[in-house]
CHARMM-style PDB file with segment names, atoms N, HN, CA, C and O in Angstrom:
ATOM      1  N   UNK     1     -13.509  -6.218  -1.619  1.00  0.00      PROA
ATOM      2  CA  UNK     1     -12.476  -5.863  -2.559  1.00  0.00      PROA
ATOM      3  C   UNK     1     -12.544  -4.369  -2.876  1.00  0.00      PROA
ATOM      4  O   UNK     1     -11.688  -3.639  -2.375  1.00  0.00      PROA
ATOM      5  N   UNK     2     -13.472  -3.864  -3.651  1.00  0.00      PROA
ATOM      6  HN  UNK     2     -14.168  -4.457  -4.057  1.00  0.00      PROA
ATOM      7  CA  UNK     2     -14.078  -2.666  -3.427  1.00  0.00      PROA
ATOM      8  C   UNK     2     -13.925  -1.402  -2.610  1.00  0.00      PROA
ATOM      9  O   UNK     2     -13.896  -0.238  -3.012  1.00  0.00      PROA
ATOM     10  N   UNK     3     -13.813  -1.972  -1.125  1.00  0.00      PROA
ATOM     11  HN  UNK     3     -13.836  -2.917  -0.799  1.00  0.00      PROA
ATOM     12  CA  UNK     3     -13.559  -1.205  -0.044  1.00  0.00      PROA
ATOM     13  C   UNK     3     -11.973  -0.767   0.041  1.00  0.00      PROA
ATOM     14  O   UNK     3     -11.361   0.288   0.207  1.00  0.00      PROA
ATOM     15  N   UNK     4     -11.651  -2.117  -0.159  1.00  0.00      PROA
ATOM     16  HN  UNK     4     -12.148  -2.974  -0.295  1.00  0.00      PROA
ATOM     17  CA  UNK     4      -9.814  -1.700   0.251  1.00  0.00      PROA
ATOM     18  C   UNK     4      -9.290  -0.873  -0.737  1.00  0.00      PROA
ATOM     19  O   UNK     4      -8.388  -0.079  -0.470  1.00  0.00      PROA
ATOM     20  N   UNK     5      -9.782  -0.983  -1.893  1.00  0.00      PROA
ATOM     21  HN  UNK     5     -10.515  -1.628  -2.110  1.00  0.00      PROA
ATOM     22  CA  UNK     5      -9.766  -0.200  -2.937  1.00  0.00      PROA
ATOM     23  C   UNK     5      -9.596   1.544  -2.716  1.00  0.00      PROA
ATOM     24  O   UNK     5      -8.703   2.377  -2.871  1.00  0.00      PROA
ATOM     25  N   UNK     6     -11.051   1.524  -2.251  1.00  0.00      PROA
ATOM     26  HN  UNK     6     -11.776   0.847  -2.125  1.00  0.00      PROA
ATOM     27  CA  UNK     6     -11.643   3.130  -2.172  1.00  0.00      PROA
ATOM     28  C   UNK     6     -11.144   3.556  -0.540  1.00  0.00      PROA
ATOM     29  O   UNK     6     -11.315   4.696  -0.109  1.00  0.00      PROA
ATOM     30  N   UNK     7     -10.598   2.611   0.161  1.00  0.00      PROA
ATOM     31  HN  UNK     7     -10.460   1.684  -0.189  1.00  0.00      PROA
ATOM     32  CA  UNK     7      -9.883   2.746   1.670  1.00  0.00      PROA
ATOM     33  C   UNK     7      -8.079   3.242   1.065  1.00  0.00      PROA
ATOM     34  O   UNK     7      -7.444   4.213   1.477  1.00  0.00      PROA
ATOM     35  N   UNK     8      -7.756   2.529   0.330  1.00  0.00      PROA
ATOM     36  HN  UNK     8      -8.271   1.739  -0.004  1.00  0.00      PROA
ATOM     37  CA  UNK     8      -6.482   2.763   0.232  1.00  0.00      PROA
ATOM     38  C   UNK     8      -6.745   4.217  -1.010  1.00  0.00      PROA
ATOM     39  O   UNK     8      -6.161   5.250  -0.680  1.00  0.00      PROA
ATOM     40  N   UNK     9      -7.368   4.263  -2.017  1.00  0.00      PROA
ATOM     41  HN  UNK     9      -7.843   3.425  -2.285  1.00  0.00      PROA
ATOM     42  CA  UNK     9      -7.096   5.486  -2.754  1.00  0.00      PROA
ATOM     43  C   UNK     9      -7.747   6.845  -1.580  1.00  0.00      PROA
ATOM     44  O   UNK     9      -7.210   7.920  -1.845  1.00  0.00      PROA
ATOM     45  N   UNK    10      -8.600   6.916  -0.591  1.00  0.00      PROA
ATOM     46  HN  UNK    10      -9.036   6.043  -0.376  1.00  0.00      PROA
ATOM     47  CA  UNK    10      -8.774   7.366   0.101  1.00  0.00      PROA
ATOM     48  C   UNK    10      -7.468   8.329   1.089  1.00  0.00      PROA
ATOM     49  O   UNK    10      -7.450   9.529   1.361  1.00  0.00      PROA
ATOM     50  N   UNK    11      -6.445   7.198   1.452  1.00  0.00      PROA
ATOM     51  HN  UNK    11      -6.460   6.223   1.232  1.00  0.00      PROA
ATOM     52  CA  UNK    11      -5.382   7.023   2.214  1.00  0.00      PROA
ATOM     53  C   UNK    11      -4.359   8.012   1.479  1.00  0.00      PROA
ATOM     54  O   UNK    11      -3.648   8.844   2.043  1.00  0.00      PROA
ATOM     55  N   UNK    12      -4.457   7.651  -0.428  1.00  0.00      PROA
ATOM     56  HN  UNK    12      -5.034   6.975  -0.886  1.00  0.00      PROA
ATOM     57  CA  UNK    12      -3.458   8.367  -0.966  1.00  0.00      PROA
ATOM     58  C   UNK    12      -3.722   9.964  -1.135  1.00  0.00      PROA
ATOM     59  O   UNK    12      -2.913  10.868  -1.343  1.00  0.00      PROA
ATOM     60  N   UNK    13      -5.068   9.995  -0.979  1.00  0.00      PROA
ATOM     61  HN  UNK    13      -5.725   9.261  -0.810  1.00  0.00      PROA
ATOM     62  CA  UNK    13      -5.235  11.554  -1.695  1.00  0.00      PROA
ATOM     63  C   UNK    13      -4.498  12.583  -1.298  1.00  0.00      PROA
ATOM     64  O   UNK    13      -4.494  13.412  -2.209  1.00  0.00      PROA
ATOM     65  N   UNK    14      -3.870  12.943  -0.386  1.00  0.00      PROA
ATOM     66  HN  UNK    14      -3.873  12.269   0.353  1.00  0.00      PROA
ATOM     67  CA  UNK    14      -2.865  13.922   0.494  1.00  0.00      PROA
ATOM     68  C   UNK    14      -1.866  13.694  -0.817  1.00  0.00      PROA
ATOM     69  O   UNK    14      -1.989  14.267  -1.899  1.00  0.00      PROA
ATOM     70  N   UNK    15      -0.933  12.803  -0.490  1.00  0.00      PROA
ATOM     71  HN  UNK    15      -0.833  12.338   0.390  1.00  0.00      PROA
ATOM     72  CA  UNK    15       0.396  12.123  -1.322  1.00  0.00      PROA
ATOM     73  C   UNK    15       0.826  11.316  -1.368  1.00  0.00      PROA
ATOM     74  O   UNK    15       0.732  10.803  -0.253  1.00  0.00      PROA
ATOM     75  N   UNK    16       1.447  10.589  -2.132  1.00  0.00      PROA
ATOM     76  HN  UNK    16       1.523  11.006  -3.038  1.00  0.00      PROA
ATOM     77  CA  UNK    16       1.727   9.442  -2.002  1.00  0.00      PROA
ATOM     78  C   UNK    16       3.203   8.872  -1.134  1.00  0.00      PROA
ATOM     79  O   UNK    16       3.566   7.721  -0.893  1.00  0.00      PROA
ATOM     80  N   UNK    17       3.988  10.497  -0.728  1.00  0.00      PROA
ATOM     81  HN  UNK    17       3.693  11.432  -0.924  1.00  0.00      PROA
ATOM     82  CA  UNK    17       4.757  10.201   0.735  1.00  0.00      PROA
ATOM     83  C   UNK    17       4.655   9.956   2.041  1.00  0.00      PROA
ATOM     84  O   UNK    17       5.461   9.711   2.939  1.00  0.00      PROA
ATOM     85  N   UNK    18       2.797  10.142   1.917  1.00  0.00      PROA
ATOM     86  HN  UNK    18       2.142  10.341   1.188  1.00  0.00      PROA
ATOM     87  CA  UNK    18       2.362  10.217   3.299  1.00  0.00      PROA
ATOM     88  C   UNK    18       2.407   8.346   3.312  1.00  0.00      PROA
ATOM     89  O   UNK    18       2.096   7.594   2.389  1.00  0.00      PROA
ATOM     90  N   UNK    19       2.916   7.983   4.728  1.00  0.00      PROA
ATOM     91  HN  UNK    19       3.168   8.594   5.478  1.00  0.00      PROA
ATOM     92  CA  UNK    19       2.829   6.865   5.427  1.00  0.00      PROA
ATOM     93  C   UNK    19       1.268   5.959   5.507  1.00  0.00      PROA
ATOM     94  O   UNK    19       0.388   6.244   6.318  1.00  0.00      PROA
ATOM     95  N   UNK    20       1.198   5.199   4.820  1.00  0.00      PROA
ATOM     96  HN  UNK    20       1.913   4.967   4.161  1.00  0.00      PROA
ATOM     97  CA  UNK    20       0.312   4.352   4.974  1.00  0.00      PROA
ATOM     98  C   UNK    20       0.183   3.110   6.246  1.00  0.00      PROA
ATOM     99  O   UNK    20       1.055   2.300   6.561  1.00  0.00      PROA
ATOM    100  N   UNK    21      -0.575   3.198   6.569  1.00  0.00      PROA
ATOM    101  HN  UNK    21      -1.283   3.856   6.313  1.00  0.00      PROA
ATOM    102  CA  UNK    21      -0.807   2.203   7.950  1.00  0.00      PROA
ATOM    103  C   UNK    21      -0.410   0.862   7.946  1.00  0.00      PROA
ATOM    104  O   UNK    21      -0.778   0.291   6.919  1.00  0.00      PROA
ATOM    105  N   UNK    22       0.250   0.111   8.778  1.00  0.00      PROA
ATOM    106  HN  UNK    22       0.549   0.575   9.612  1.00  0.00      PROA
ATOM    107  CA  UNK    22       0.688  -1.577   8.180  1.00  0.00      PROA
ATOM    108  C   UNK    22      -0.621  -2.042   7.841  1.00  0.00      PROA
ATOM    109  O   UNK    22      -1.041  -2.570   6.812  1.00  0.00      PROA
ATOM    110  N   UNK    23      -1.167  -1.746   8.889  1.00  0.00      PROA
ATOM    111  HN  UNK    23      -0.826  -1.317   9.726  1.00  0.00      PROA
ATOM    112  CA  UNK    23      -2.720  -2.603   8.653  1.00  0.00      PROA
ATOM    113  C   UNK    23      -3.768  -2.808   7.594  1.00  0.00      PROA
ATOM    114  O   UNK    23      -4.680  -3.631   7.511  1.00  0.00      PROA
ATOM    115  N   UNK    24      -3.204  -1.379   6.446  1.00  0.00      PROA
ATOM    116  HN  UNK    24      -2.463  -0.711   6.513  1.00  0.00      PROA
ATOM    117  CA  UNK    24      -3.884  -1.631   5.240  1.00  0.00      PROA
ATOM    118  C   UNK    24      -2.568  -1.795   4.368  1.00  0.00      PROA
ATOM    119  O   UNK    24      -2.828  -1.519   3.197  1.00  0.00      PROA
ATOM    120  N   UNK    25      -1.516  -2.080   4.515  1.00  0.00      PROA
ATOM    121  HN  UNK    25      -1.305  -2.304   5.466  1.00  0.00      PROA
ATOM    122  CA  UNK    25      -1.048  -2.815   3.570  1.00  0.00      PROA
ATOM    123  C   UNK    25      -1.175  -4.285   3.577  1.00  0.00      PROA
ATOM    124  O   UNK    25      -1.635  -4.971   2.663  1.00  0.00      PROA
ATOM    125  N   UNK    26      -0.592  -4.798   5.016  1.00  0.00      PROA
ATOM    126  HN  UNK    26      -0.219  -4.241   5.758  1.00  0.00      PROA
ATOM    127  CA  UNK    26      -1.403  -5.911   5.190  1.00  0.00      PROA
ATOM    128  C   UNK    26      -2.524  -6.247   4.891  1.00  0.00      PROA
ATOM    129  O   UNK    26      -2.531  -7.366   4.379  1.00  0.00      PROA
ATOM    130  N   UNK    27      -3.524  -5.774   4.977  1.00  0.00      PROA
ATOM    131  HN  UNK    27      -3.519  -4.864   5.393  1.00  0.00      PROA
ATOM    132  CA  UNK    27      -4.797  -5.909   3.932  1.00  0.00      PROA
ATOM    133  C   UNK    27      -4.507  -5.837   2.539  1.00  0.00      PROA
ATOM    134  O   UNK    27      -5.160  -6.673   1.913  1.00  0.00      PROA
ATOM    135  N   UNK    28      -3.814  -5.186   1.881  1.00  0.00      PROA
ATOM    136  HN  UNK    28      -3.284  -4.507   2.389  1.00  0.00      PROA
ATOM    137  CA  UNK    28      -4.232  -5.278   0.622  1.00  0.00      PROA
ATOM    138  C   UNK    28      -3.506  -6.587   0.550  1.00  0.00      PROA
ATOM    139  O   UNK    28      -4.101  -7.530   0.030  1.00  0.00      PROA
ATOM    140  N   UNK    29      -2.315  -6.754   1.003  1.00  0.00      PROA
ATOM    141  HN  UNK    29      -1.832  -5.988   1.426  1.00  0.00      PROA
ATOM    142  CA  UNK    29      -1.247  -7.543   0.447  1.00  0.00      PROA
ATOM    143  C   UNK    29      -2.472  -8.831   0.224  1.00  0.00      PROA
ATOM    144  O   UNK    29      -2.704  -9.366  -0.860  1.00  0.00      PROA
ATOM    145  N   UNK    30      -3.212  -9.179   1.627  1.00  0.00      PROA
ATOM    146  HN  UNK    30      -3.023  -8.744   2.508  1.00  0.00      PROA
ATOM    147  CA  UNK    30      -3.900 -10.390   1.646  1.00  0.00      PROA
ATOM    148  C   UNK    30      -5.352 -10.567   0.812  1.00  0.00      PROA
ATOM    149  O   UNK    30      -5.992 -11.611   0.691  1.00  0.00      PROA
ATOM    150  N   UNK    31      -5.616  -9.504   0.381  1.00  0.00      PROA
ATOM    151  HN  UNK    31      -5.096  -8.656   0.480  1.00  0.00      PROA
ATOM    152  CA  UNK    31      -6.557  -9.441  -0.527  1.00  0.00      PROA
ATOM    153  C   UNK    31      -5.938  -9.645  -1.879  1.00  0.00      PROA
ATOM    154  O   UNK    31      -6.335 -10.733  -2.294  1.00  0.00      PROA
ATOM    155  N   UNK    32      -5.056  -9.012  -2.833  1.00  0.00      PROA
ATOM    156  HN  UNK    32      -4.734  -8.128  -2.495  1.00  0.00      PROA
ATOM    157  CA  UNK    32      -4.409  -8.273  -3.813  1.00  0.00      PROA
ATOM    158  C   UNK    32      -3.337  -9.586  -4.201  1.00  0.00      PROA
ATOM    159  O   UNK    32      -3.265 -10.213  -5.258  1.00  0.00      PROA
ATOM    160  N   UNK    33      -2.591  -9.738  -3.013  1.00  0.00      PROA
ATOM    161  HN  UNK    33      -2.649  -9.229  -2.154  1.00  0.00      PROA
ATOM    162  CA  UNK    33      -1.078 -10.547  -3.214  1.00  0.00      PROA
ATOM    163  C   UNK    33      -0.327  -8.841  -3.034  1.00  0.00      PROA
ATOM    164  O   UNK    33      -0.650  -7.656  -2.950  1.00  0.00      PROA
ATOM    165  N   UNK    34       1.103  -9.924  -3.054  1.00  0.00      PROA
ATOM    166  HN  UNK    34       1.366 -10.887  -3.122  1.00  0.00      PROA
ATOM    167  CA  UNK    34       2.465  -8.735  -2.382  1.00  0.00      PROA
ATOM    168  C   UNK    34       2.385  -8.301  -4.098  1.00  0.00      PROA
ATOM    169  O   UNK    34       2.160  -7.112  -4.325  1.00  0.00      PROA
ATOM    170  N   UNK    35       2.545  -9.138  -5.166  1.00  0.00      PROA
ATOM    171  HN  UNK    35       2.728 -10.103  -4.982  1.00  0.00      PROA
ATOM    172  CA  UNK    35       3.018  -8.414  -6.382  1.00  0.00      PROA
ATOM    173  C   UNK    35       2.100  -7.506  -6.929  1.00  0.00      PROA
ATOM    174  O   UNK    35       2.621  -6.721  -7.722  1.00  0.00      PROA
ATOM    175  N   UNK    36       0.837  -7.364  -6.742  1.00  0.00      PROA
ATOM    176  HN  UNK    36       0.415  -8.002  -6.098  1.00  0.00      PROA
ATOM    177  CA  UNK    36       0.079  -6.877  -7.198  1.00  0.00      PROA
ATOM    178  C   UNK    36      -0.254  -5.416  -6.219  1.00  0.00      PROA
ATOM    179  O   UNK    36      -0.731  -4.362  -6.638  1.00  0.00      PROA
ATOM    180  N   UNK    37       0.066  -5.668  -5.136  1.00  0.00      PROA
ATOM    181  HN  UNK    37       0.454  -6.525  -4.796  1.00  0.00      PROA
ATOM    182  CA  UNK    37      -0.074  -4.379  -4.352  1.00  0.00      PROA
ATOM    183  C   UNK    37       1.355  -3.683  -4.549  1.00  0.00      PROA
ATOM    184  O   UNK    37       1.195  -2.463  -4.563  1.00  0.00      PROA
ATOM    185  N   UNK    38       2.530  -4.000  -4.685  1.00  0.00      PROA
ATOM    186  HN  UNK    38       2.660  -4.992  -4.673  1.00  0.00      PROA
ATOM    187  CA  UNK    38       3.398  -3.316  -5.115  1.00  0.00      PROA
ATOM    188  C   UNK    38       3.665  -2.735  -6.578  1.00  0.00      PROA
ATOM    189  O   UNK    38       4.172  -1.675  -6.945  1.00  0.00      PROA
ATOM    190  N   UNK    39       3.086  -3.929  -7.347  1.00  0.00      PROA
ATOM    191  HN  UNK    39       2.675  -4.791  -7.050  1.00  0.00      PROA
ATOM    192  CA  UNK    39       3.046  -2.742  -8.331  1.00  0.00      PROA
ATOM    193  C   UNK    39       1.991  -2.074  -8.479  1.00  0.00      PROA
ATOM    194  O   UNK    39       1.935  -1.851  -9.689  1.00  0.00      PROA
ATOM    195  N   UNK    40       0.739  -1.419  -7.769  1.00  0.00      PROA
ATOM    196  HN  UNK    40       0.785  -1.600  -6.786  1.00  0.00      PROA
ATOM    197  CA  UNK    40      -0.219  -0.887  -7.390  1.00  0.00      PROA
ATOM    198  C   UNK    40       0.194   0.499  -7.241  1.00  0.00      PROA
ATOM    199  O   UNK    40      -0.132   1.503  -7.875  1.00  0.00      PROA
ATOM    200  N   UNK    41       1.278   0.268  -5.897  1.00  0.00      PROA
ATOM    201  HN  UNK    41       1.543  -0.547  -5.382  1.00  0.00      PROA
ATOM    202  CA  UNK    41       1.661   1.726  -5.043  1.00  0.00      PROA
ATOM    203  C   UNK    41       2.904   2.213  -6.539  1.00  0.00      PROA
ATOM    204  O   UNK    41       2.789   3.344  -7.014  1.00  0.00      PROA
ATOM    205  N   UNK    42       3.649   1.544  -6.934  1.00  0.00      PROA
ATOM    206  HN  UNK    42       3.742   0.626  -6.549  1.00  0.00      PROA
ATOM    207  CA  UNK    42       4.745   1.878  -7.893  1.00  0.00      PROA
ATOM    208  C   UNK    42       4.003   3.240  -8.992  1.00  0.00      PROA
ATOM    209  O   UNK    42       4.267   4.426  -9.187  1.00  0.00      PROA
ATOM    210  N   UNK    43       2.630   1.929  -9.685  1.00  0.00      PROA
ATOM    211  HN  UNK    43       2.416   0.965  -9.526  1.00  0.00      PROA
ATOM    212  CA  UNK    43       1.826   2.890 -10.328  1.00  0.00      PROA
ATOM    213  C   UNK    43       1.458   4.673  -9.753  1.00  0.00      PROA
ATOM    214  O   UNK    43       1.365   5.682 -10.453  1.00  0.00      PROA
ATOM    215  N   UNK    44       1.345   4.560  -8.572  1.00  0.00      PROA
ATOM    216  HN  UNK    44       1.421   3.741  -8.003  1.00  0.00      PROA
ATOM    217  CA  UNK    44       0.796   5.429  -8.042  1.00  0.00      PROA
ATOM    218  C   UNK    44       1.937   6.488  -7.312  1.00  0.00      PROA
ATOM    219  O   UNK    44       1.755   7.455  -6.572  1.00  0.00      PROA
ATOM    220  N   UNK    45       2.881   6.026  -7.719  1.00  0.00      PROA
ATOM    221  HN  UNK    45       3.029   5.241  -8.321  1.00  0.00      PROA
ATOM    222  CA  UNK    45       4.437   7.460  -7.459  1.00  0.00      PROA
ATOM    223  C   UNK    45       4.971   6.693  -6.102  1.00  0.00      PROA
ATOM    224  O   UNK    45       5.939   7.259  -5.595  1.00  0.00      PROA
ATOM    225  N   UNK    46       4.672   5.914  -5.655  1.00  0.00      PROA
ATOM    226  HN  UNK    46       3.885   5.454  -6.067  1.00  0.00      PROA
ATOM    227  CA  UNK    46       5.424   5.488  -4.509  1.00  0.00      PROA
ATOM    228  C   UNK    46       7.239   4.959  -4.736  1.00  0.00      PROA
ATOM    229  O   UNK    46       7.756   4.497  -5.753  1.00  0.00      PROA
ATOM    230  N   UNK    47       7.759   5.191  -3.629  1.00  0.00      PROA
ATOM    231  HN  UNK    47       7.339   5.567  -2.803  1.00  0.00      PROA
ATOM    232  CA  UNK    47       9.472   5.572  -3.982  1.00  0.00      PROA
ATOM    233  C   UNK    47       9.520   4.206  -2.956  1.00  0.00      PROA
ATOM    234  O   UNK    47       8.923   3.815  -1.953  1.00  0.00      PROA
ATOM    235  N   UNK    48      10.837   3.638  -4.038  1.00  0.00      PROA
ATOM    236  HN  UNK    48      11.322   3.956  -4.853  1.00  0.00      PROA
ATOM    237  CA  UNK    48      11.188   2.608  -3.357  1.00  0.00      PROA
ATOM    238  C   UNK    48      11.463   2.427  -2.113  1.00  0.00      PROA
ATOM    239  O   UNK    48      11.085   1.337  -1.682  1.00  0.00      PROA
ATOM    240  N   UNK    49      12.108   3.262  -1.207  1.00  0.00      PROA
ATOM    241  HN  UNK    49      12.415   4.148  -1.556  1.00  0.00      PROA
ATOM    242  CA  UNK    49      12.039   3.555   0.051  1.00  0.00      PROA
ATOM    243  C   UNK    49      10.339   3.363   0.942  1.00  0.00      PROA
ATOM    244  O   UNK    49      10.107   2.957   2.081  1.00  0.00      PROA
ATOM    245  N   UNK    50       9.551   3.769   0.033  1.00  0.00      PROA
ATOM    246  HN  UNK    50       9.740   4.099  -0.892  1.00  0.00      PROA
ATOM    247  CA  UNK    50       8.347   3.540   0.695  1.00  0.00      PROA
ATOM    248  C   UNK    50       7.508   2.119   0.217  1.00  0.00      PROA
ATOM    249  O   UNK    50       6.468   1.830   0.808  1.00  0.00      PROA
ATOM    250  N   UNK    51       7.880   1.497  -0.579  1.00  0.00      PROA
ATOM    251  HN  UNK    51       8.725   1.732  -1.059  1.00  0.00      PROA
ATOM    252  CA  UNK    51       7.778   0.138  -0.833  1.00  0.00      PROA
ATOM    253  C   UNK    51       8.389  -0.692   0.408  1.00  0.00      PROA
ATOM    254  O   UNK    51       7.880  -1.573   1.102  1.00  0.00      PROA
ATOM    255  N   UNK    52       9.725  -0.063   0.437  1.00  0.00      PROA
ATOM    256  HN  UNK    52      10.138   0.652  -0.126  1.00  0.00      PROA
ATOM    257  CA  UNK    52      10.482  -1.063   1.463  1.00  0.00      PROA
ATOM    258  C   UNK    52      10.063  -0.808   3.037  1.00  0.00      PROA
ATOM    259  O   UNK    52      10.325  -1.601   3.941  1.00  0.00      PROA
ATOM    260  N   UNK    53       9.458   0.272   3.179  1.00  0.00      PROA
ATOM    261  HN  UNK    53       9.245   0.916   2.445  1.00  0.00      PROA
ATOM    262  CA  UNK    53       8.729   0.325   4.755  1.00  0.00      PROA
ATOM    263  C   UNK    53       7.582  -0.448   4.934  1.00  0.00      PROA
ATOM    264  O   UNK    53       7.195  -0.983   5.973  1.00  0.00      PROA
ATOM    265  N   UNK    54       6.819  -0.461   3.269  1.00  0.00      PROA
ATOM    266  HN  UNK    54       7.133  -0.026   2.425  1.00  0.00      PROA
ATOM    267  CA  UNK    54       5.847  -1.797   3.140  1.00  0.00      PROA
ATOM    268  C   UNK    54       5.885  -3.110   3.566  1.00  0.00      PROA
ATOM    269  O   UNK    54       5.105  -4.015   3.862  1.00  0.00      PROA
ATOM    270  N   UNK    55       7.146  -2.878   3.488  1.00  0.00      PROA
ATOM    271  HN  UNK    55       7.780  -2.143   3.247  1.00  0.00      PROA
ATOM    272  CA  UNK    55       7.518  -4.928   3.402  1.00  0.00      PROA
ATOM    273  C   UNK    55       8.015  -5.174   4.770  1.00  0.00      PROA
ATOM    274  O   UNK    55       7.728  -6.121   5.502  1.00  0.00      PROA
ATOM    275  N   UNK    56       8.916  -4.038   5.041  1.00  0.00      PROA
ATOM    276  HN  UNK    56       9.149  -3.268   4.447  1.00  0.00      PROA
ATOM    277  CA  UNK    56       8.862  -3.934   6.662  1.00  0.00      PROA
ATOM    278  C   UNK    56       7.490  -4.214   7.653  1.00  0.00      PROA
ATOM    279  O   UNK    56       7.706  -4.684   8.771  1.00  0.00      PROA
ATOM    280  N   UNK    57       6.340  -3.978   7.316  1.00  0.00      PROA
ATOM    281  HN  UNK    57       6.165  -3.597   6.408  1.00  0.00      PROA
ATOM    282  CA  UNK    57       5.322  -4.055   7.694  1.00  0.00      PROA
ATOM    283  C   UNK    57       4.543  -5.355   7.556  1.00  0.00      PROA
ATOM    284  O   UNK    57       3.585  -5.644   8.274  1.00  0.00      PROA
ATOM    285  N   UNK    58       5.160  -6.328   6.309  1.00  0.00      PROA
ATOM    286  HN  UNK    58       5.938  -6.093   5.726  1.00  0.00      PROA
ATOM    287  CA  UNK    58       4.460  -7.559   6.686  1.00  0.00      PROA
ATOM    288  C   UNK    58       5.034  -8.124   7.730  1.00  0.00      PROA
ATOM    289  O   UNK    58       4.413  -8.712   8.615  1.00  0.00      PROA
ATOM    290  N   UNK    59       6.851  -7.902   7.661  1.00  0.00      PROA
ATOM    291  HN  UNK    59       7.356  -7.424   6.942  1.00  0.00      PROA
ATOM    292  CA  UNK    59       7.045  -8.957   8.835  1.00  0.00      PROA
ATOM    293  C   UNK    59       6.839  -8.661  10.200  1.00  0.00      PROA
ATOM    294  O   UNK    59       7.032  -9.588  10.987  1.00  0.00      PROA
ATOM    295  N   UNK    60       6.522  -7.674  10.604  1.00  0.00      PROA
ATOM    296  HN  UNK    60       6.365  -6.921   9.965  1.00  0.00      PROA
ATOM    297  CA  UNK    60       5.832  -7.175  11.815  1.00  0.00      PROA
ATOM    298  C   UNK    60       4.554  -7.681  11.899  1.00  0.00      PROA
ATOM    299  OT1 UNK    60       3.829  -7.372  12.845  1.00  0.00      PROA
TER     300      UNK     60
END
């Protein structure tokens, strides 16, 4: 839990426009849940547009 944590705030430190990998959203999603990782990234300045490339990414 821990990891994905300090993996994903890791991921943000640049910005929070930079593109995050499916593979750790998919991770969080399955660690976290979808509601809790979205409002995660929301907290953290993410633009709905980049929510919705999120979700693009589970169904892939």
């Amino acid at each position: 839990m821990m990891c994905v944590a300090l993996l994903l705030a890791g991921l943000l430190a640049s910005s929070p426009t930079d593109a995050i990998p499916c593979w750790v959203v998919k991770r969080a999603v399955a660690e976290y849940g979808e509601a809790a990782a979205e409002a995660w990234a929301r907290a953290k300045g993410f633009s709905p547009k980049d929510i919705e490339r999120a979700r693009r990414c589970l169904k892939s």
